[in-house]
N, C-alpha and C positions, 0 to 999 in steps of 0.2 A: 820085451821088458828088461829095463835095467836090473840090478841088483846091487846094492851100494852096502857096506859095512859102517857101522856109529860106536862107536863108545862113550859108553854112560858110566859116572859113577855107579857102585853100586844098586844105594838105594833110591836112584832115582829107574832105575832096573824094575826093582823088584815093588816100584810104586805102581810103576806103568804093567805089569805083568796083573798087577790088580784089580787096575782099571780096566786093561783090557779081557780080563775073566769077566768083571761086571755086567763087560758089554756083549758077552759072549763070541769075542774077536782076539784075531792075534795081537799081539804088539806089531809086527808090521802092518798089518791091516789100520792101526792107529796113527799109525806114519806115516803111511800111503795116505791116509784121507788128511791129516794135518798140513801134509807137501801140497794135493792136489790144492785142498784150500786157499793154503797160499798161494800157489803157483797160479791161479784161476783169478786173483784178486788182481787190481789195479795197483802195481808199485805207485813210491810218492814221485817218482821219476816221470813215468807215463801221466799221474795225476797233475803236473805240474807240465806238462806239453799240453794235456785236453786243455786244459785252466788259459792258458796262455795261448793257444789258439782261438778260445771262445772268447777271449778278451778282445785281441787281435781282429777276430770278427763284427764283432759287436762296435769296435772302432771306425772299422772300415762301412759299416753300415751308415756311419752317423753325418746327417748332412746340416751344415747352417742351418741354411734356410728353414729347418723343421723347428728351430728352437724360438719361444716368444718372442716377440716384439717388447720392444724398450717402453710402449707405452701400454701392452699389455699384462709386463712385469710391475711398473708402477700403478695400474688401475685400484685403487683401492676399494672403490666399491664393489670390486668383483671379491673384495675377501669379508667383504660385508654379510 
């Protein structure tokens, strides 16, 4: 395990020393699950490769021939 140093102002110190009394946890204990939280999610980075992938796929799935006929698009008594 790492160990990293942060500096905070003051009272955002001695906010978080509060909170983490409330929760009956350290202040690193608060940070450790705030990083892992983050670190566990999906950047907008990676969400924008899925995204664009699945798009990409969903392209390449797509064939003419599966799309209406020009006299099934016009039938109007099918919207009857």
């Amino acid at each position: 395990m790492k160990n990293i140093t942060v500096s905070l102002p003051d009272d955002i110190y001695h906010r978080s020393r509060v909170m983490a009394a409330e929760q009956r946890a350290s202040v690193s204990a608060l940070v450790r699950q705030f990083l892992r939280e983050m670190a566990g999610g999906e950047s907008d980075f990676e969400l924008g490769k899925r995204l664009q992938a699945e798009t990409l796929a969903g392209i390449q799935r797509f064939r003419a021939s599966a799309r209406m006929t020009r006299d099934q698009v016009h039938n109007r008594n099918a919207l009857r």
